[in-house]
C-alpha positions as semicolon CSV with decimal commas, in nm:
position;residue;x (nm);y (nm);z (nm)
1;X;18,069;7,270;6,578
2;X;17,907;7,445;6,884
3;X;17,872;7,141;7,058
4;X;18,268;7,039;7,038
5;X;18,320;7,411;7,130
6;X;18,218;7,755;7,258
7;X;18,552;7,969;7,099
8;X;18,419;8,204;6,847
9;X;18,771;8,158;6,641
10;X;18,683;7,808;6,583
11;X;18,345;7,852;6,512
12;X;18,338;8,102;6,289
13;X;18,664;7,887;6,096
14;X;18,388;7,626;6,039
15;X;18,248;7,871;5,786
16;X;18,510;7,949;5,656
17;X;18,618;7,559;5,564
18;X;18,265;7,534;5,382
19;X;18,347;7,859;5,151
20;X;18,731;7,837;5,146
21;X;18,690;7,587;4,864
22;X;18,513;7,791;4,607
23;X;18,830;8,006;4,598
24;X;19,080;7,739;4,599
25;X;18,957;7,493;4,376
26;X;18,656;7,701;4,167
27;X;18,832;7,727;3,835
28;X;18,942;7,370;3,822
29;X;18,621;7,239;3,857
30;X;18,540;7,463;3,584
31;X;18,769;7,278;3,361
32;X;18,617;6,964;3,478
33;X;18,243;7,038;3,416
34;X;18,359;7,108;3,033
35;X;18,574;6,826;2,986
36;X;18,395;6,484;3,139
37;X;18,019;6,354;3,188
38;X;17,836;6,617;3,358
39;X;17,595;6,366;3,468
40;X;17,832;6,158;3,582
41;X;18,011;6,365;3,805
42;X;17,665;6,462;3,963
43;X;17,595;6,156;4,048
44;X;17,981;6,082;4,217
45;X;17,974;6,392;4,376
46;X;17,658;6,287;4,549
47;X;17,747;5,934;4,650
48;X;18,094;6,075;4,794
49;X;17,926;6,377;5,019
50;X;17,686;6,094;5,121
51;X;18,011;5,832;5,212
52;X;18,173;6,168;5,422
53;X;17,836;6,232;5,620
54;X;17,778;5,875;5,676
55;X;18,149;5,898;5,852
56;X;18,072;6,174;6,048
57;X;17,768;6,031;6,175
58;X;17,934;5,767;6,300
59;X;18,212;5,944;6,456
60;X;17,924;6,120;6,644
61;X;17,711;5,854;6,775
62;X;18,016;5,641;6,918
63;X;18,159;5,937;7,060
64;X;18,448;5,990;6,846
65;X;18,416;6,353;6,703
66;X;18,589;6,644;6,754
67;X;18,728;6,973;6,664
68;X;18,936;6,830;6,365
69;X;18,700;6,590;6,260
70;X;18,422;6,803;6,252
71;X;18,639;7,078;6,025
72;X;18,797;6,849;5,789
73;X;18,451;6,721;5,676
74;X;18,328;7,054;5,660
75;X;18,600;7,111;5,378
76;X;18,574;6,783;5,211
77;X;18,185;6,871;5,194
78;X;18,267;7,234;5,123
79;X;18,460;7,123;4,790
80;X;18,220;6,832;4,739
81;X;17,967;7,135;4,718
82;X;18,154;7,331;4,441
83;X;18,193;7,087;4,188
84;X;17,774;7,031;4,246
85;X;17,702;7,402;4,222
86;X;17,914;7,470;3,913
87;X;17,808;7,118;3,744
88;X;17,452;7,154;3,836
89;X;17,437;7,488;3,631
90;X;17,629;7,349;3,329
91;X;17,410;7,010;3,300
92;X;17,083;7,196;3,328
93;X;17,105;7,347;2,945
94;X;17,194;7,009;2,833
95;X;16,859;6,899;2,929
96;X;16,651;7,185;2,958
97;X;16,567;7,399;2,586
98;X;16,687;7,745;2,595
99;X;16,312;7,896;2,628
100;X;16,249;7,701;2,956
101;X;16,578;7,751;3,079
102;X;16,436;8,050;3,307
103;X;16,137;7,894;3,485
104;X;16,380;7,539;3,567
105;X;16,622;7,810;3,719
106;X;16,349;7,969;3,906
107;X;16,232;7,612;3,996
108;X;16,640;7,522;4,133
109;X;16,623;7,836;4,385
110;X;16,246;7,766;4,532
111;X;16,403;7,446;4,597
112;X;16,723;7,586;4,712
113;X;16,512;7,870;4,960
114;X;16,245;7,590;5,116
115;X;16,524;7,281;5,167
116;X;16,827;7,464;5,269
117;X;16,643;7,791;5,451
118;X;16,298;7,773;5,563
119;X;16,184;7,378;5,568
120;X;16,551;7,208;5,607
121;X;16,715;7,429;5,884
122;X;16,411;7,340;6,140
123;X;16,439;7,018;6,119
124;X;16,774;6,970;6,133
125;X;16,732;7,181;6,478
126;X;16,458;6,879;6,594
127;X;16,674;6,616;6,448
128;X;16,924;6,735;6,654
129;X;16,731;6,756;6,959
130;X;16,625;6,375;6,894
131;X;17,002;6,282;6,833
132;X;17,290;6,483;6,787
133;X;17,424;6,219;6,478
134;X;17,036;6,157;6,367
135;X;17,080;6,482;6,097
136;X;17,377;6,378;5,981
137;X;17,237;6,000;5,859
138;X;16,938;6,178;5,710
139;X;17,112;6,437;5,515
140;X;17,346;6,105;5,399
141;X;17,012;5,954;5,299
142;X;16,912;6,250;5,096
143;X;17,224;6,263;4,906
144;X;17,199;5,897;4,798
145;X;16,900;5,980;4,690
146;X;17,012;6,284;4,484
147;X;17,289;6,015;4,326
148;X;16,984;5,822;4,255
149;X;16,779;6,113;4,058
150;X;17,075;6,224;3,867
151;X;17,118;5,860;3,769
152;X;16,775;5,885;3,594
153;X;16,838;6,191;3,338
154;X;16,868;6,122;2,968
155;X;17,215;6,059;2,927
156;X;17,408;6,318;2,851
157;X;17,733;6,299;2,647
158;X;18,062;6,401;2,773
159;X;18,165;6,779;2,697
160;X;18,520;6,676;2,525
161;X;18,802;6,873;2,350
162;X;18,958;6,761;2,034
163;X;19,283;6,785;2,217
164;X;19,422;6,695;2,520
165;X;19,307;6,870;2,819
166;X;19,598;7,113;3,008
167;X;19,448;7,346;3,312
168;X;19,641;7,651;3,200
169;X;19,559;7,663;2,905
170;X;19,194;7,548;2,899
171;X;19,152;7,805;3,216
172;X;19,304;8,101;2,955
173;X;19,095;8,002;2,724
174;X;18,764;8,023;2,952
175;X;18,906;8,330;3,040
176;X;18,927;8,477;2,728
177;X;18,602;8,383;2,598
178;X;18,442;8,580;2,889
179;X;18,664;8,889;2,807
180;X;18,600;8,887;2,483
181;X;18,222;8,884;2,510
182;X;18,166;9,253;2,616
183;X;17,792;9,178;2,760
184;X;17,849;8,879;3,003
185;X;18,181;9,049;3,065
186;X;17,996;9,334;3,272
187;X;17,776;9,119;3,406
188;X;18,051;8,928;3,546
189;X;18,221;9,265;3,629
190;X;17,846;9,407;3,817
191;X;17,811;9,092;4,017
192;X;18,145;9,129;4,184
193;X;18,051;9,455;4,227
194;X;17,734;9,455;4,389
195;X;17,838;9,213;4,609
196;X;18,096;9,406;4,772
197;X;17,850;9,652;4,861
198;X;17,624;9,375;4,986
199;X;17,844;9,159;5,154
200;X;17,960;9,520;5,339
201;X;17,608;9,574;5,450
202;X;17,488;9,227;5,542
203;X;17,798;9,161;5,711
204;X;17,657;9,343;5,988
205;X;17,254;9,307;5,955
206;X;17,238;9,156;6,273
207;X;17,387;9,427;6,456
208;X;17,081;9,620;6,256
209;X;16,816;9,398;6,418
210;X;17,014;9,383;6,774
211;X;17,091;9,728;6,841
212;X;16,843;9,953;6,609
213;X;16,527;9,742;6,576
214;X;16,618;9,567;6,906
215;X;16,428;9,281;6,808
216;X;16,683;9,080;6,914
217;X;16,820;8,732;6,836
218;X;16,499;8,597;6,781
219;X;16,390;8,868;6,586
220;X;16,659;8,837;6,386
221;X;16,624;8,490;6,283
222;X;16,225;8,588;6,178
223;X;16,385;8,831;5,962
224;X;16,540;8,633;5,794
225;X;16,314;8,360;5,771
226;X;16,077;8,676;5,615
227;X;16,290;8,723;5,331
228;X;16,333;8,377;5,239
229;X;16,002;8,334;5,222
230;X;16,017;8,606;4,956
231;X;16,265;8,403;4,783
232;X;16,012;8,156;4,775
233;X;15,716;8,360;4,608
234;X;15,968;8,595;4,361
235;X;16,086;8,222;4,229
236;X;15,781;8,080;4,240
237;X;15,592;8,426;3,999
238;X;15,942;8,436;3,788
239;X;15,767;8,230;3,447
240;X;15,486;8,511;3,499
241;X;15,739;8,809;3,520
242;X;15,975;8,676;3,225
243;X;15,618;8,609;3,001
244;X;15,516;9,008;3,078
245;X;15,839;9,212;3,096
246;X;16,170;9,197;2,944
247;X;16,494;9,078;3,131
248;X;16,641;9,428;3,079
249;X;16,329;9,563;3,308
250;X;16,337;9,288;3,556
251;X;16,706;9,314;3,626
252;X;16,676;9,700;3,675
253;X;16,356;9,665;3,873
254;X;16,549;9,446;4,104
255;X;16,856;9,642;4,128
256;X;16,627;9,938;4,252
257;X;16,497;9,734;4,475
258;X;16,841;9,668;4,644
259;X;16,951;10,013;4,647
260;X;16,603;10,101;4,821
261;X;16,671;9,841;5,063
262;X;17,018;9,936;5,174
263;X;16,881;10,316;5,207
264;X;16,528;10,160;5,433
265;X;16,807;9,955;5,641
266;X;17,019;10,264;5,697
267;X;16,687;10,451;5,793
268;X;16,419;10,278;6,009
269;X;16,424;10,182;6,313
270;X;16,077;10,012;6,288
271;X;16,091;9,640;6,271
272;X;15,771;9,596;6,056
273;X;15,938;9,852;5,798
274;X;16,221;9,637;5,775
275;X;16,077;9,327;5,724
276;X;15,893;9,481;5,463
277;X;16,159;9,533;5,278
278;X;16,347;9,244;5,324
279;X;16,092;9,047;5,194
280;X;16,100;9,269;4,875
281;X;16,450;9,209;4,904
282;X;16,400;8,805;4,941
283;X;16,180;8,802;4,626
284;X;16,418;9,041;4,411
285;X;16,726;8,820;4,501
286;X;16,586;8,519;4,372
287;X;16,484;8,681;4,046
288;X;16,773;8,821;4,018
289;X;16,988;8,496;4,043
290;X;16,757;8,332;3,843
291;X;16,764;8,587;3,537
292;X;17,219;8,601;3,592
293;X;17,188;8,282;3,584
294;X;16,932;8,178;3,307
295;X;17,106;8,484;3,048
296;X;17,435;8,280;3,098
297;X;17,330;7,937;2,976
298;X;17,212;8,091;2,683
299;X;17,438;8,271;2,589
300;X;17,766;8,058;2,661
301;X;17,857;7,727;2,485
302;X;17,835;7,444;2,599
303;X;18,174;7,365;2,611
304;X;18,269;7,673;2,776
305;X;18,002;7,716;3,067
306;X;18,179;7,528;3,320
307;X;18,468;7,755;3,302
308;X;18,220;8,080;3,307
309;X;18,066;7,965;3,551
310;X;18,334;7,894;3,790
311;X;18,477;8,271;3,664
312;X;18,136;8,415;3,803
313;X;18,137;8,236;4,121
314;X;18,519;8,310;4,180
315;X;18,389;8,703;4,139
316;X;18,051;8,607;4,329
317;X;18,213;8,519;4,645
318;X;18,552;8,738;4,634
319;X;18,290;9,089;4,636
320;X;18,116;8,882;4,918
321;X;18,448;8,841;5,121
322;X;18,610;9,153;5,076
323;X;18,264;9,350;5,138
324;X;18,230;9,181;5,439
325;X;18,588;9,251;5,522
326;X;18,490;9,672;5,427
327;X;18,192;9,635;5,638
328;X;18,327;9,543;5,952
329;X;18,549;9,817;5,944
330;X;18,318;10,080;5,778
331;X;18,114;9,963;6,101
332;X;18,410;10,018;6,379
333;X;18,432;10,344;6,224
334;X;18,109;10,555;6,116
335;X;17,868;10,287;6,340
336;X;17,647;10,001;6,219
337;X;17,478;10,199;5,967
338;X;17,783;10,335;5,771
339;X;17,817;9,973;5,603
340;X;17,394;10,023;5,475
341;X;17,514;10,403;5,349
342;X;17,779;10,279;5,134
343;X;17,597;10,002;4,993
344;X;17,323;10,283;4,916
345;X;17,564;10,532;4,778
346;X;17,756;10,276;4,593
347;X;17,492;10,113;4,445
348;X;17,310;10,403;4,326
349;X;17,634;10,492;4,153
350;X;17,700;10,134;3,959
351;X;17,318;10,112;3,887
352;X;17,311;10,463;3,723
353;X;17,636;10,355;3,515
354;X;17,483;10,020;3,439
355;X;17,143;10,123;3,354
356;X;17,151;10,116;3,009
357;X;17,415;9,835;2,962
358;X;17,122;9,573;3,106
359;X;16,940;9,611;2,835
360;X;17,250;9,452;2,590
361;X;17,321;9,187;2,908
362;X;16,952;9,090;2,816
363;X;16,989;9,096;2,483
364;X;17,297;8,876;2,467
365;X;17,039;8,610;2,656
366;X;16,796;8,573;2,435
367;X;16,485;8,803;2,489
368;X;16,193;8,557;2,435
């Protein structure tokens, strides 16, 4: 998108086209994963984002892309991308037995953190450098491929109602399940939650490394790269932590560690100190997704974790939207550390009222 053009309004809408679908179309797809052929809508989802990058390659290397073209296949990919994400979490528990369901979630996010932020993003920069469509084929390559691996699971049988499928309804019905079950209720209700007081905070985090650890752009993109290389080890130790401690302790351990983080952020002014942290940070978000995550799918029913899951990902990303939204302007007011101080406060406050409510979220998962 930087390479069609240099206004910030345009750029930053390409984000927005890649997220804007989770919100629009999130509950629908939902209803989808728990009415067809999981597997089969895997393995269409891929071959289609694969067709759509193909195109845009093409539009690049004769010269053809633009503006438009550019943001309409950022959509298409964006809502390609939520029917994988909520699909890929509703298959895995079809093929995966509820015991090992934590370590194949922990094995999903090290290969979520090495492809998409530490490995993939570098060389996409080089195959860029070579050719500016050359990323673009090989990312088309890699979801044929994907079409190709999902092809080779067991088969798995289509998740079908006894009666004919209507959105409303099936949508009330998802909606009531999660209501009605008062522990994955408020852990739907503490994700959107906490991620209004991170999306506040990290709204602004490189204003953080810019203006108080003036370490710059490039220093900003190292700290980064520092915590998602703590992704990589917290996913990577997860079947060790889940064998020693119980869920309960592991999701409060990690909560701690993000209210200590948001305080150390709001503090220092020593780049080593924060890069410290984030790492913590890195490792604790990974565990932490992969415990949410890994309590859900065994908990739900089959038939009703596509709509859950969409629920939680409608909540996920509307606390990440209007945080950031609170940040910016906690920011224009008190400076760029007012956003870290009321993720601190705020999270200190839902973790104390939460504290001993994780230990029924963790029972409701099936302590092993």
């Amino acid at each position: 998108m930087a390479a069609q053009t240099r206004d910030p309004g345009l750029v930053a809408l390409a984000l927005l086209m890649q997220r804007l679908p989770y919100l629009l179309f999130g509950l629908y797809v939902g209803v989808v994963a728990d009415r067809v052929n999981r597997r089969r809508v895997m393995i269409v989802v891929n071959i289609l984002r694969g067709l759509v990058v193909c195109a845009l390659a093409v539009t690049i290397a004769t010269g053809r892309a633009d503006v438009v073209v550019v943001l309409t296949t950022l959509f298409i990919l964006g809502s390609a991308e939520v029917f994988a994400d909520i699909t890929t979490s509703t298959l895995l528990p079809m093929v995966v037995a509820k015991p090992d369901l934590g370590v194949a979630n922990a094995r999903i996010v090290s290969g979520f953190v090495t492809a998409n932020q530490l490995v993939g993003p570098a060389i996409g920069a080089f195959l860029f450098a070579v050719g500016m469509a050359v990323p673009f084929g090989a990312q088309a390559l890699c979801m044929a491929l994907g079409a190709v691996l999902f092809s080779r699971i067991a088969r798995t049988p289509p998740v079908m109602a006894s009666e004919p499928s209507h959105l409303g309804r099936d949508l009330k019905e998802g909606f009531r399940w999660l209501w009605n079950h008062a522990p994955l209720r408020t852990l739907a209700i503490t994700v959107f939650v906490f991620n209004i007081t991170f999306g506040a905070a990290w709204s602004v985090l490189v204003l953080i490394a810019i203006e108080r650890l003036e370490v710059g752009e490039v220093g900003y993109g190292l700290m980064i790269t520092v915590g998602a290389i703590g992704g990589l080890l917290g996913a990577a130790a997860y079947g060790a932590l889940e064998s020693r401690f119980s869920l309960a302790d592991i999701m409060r351990a990690g909560l701690v560690v993000e209210c200590v983080t948001h305080l150390t952020l709001a503090t220092t002014t020593a780049p080593w100190v924060a890069m410290t942290i984030l790492f913590l940070f890195g490792a604790h978000n990974s565990i932490w997704r992969t415990t949410t995550t890994t309590i859900r799918q065994r908990a739900v029913p089959t038939e009703f974790q596509g709509r859950v899951s969409s629920l939680n990902q409608l909540g996920s990303y509307g606390g990440l939207v209007a945080g950031a939204a609170l940040g910016g302007a906690i920011a224009g007011r008190w400076g760029v550390t007012g956003p870290f101080w009321f993720a601190f406060i705020g999270s200190v406050i839902i973790l104390a009222l939460m504290w001993r409510e994780l230990a029924h979220i963790a029972e409701t998962g099936g302590e092993l």
